[in-house]
C-alpha positions as a printed Julia matrix, in Angstrom:
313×3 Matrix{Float64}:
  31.87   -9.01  49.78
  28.38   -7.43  49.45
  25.95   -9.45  47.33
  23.51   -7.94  44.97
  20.71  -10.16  43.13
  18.84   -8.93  40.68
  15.98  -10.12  39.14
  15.21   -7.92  35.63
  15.11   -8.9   32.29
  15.72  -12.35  33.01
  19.11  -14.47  32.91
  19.99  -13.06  29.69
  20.48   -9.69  30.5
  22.73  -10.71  33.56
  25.77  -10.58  31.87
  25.11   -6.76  31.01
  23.94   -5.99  34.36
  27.29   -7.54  35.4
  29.0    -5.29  33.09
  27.53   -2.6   34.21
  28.08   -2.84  38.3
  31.56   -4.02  37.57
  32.49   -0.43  36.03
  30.45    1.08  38.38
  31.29   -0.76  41.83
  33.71   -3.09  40.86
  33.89   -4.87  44.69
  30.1    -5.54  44.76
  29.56   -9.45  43.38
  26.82   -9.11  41.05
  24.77  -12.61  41.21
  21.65  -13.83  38.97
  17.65  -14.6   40.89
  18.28  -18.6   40.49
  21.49  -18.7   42.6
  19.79  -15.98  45.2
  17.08  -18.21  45.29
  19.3   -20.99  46.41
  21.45  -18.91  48.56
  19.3   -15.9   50.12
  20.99  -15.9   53.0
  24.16  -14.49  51.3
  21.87  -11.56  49.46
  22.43   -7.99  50.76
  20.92   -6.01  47.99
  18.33   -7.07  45.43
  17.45   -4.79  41.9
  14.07   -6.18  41.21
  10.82   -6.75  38.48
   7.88   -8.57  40.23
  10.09  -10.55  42.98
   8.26  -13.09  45.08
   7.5   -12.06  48.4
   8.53  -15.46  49.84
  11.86  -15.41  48.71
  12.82  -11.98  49.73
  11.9   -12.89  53.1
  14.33  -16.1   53.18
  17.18  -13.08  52.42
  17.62  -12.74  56.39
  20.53  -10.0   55.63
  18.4    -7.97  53.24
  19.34   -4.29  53.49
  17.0    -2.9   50.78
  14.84   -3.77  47.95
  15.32   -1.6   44.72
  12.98   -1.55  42.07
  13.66   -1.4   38.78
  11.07    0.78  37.47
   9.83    4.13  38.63
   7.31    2.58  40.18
   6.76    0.11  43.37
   3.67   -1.9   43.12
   5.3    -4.6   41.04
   6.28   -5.33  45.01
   4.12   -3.93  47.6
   1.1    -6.18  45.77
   2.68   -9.22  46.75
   1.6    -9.48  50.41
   4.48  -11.54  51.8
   6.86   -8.82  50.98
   9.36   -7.59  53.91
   7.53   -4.72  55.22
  10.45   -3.89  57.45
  12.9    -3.59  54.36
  13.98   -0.4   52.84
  12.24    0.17  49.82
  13.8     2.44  46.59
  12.64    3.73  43.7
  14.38    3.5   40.54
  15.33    7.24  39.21
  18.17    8.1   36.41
  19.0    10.51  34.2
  16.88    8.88  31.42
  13.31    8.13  32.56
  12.89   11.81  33.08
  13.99   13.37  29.54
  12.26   10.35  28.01
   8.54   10.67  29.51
   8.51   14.03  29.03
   9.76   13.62  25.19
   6.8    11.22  25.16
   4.16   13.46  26.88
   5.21   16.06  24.51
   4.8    14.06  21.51
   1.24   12.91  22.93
   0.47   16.72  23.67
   0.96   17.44  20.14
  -1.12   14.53  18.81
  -3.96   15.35  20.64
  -3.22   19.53  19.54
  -3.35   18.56  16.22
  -5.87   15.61  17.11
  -3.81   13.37  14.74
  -5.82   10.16  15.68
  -8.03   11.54  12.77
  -4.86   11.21  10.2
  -4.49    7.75  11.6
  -7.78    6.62  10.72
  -7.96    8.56   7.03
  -4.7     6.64   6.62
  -6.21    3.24   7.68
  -8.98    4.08   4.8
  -7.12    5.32   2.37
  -8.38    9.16   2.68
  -7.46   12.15   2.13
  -8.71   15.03   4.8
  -9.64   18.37   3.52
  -7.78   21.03   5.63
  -8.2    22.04   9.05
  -7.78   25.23  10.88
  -4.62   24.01  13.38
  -4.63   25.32  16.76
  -0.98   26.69  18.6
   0.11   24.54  21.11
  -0.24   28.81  23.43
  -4.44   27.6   22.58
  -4.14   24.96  24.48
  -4.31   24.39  28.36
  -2.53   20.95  29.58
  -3.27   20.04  33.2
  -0.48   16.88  34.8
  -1.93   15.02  37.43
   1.76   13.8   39.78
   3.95   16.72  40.18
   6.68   14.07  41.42
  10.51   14.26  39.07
   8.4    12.87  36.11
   5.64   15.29  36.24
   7.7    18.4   36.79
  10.05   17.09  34.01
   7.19   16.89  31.73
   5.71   20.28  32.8
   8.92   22.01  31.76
   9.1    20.47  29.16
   5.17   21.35  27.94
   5.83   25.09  29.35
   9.09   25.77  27.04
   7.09   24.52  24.19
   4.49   27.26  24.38
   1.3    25.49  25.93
  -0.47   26.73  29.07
   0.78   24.31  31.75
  -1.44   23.38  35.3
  -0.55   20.8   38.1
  -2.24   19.0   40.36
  -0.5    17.19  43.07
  -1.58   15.8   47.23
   0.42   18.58  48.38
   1.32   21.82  47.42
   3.84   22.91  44.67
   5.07   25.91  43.24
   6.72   25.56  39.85
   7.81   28.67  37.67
   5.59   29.15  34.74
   3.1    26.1   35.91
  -0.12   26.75  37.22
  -0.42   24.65  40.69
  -3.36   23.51  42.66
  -3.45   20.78  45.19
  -5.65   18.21  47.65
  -9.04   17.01  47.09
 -10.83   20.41  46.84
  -8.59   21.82  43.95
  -9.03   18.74  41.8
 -12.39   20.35  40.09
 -11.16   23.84  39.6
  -7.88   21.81  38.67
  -9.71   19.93  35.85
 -12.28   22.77  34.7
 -10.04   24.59  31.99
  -8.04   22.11  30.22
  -7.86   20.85  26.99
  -5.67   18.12  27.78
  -5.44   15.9   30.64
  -1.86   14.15  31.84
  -2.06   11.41  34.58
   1.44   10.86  35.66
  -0.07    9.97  38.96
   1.68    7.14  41.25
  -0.1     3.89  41.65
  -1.77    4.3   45.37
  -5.55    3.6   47.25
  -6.73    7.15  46.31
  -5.94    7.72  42.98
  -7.05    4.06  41.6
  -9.4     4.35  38.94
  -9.29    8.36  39.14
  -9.7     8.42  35.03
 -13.44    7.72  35.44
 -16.64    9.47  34.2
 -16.87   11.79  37.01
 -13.25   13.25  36.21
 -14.45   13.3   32.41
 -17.47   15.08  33.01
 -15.43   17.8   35.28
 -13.72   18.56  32.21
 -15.1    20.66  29.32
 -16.25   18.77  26.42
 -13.89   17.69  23.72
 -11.26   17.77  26.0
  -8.37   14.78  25.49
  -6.56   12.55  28.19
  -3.02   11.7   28.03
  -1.95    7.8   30.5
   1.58    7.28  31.11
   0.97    6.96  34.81
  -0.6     3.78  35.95
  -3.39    1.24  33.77
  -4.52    0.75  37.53
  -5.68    4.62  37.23
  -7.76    4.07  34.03
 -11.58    2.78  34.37
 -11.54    1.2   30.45
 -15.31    1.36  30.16
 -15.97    5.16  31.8
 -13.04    6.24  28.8
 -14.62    4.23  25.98
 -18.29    6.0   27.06
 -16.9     9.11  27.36
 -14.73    8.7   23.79
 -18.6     7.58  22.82
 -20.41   10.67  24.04
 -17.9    12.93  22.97
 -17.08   14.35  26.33
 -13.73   13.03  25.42
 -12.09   13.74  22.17
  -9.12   11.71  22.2
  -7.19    9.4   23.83
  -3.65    8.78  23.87
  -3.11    5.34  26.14
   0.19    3.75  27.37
  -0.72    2.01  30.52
  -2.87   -0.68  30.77
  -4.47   -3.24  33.17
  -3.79   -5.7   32.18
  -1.02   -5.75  30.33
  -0.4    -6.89  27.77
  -3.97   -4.86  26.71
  -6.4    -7.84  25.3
  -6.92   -8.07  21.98
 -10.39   -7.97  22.21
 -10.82   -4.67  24.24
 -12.26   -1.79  22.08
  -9.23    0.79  22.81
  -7.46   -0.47  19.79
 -10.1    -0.14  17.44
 -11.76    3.35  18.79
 -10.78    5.55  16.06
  -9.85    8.31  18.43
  -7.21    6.19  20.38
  -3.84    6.11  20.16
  -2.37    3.19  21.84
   1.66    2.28  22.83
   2.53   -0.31  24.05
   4.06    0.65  27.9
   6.94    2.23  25.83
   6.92    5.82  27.42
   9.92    5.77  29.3
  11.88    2.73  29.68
  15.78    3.55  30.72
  18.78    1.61  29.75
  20.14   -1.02  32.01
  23.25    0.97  32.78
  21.74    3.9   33.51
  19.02    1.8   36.31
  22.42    0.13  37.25
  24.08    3.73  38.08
  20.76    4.95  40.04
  21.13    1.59  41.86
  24.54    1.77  42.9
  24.37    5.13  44.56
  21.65    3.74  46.44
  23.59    0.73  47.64
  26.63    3.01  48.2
  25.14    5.3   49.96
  23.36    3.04  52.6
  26.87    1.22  52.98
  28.18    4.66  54.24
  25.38    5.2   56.88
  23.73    7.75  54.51
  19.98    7.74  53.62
  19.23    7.33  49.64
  16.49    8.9   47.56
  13.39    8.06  46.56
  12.08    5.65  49.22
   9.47    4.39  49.4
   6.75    5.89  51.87
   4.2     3.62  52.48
   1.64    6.45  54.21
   1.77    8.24  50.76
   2.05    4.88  48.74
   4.91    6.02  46.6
């Protein structure tokens, strides 16, 4: 019988992961990280949050590694992980509809610039009125054109703003605005209002939310992070919020996480802060994405979203 261990919200959320595979592949025996650990031989599959390195290497018959969030360096950091092992990226039906639901309600916070309201609230204040701008005044620019960043795009373009990508490699999108490599990234960044970073975690785009970015973009402009906290320099944002080169913020990735108490994000008054919450999909809905994977390598078929380790994604 193939073996899958998983190691994701802990041992009390086995019993629904169990659930879950049963309906979905009933002859696949569905076992928790403490009796892999003590058994890795026996492991075929593993569904994984931060795994040790050293233990998936004891799993001798490993056929692939699946992660349990969209992204992967939760296990390439650890350096004793099994290179040679298929790598897969978790992808459902829910973590796209629900980070572009959240990059449209950060969109509109930062067109209405309602980090202001917060801080009136905080106070006790009442604002005079404001001319509002139309989400068609504003420009949005995505950084990761990957499922989550075309999602979003869609999503921003059907609501009426002016939508631009920026991706490694070429796109073309209907509606969206596309530029791409190192020598678009300026022209990329010179018209928007808002920047998105939806950007995997790799070597070139750490720390890419830094002052020079800011300063490439015109002054006032916002930034939207639901990609990586690895992509976020903390002090170039909290200069720039300073300066006013930036006008808002609206943060969901941190690093590290959980964010410290005593960092000034959460007290800027033109920060918004959640807490890692942008998209986060059900269990049975990672369990479905995983069991097409593990089906589909059974039948001598390739699965989606693996992991490339030249792009780092």
């Amino acid at each position: 019988m193939t073996c899958l261990a998983i190691r994701a919200g802990g041992s009390a959320a086995l019993p629904e992961w169990t659930e879950a595979f049963g309906q979905l592949m009933p002859e696949l025996k569905v076992i928790g990280w403490k009796e892999a650990c003590q058994t890795p031989e026996a492991v075929d599959f593993v569904l994984v949050w931060q795994p040790e390195g050293e233990i998936l290497r004891k799993m001798t018959g490993l056929k692939a590694i699946i992660s349990s969030a969209a992204g992967v360096d939760h296990i390439t950091r650890d350096p004793l992980w099994p290179r040679e092992t298929p790598l897969y990226r978790m992808g459902d039906t829910e973590l796209g509809p629900q980070m572009s639901e959240y990059v449209l309600w950060a969109a509109l916070c930062c067109l209405r610039r309602t980090w202001t309201w917060q801080t009136a609230q905080q106070k006790h204040e009442w604002l005079p009125p404001v001319t509002n701008r139309l989400a068609s005044d504003m420009t949005i620019g995505i950084m990761g054109l990957g499922n989550l960043g075309q999602e979003a795009a869609s999503r921003l373009a059907a609501t009426g703003f002016r939508v631009a990508g920026w991706a490694r490699s070429k796109h073309d999108l209907p509606g969206i605005t596309c530029y791409a490599g190192k020598d678009e990234f300026t022209p990329f960044l010179a018209s928007l209002d808002t920047l998105v970073c939806l950007l995997p975690a790799t070597r070139e785009t750490n720390g890419i939310l830094n002052a020079t970015t800011f300063a490439a973009l015109p002054r006032g402009a916002s930034i939207i992070n639901a990609g990586r906290g690895s992509h976020m320099v903390e002090q170039d944002v909290l200069d720039a919020l300073d300066s006013g080169q930036l006008g808002g913020a609206v943060l969901d990735v941190f690093s590290p996480e959980p964010l410290p108490a005593d960092s000034r994000l959460w007290s800027h008054p033109n920060v918004i802060i959640s807490p890692h919450a942008a998209a986060e999909a059900s269990r049975p809905a990672k369990a479905a994405h995983a069991a097409g994977v593990i089906r589909a390598l059974l039948n001598g078929e390739e699965a989606p979203l693996r992991y490339q380790p030249d792009r780092g994604y």
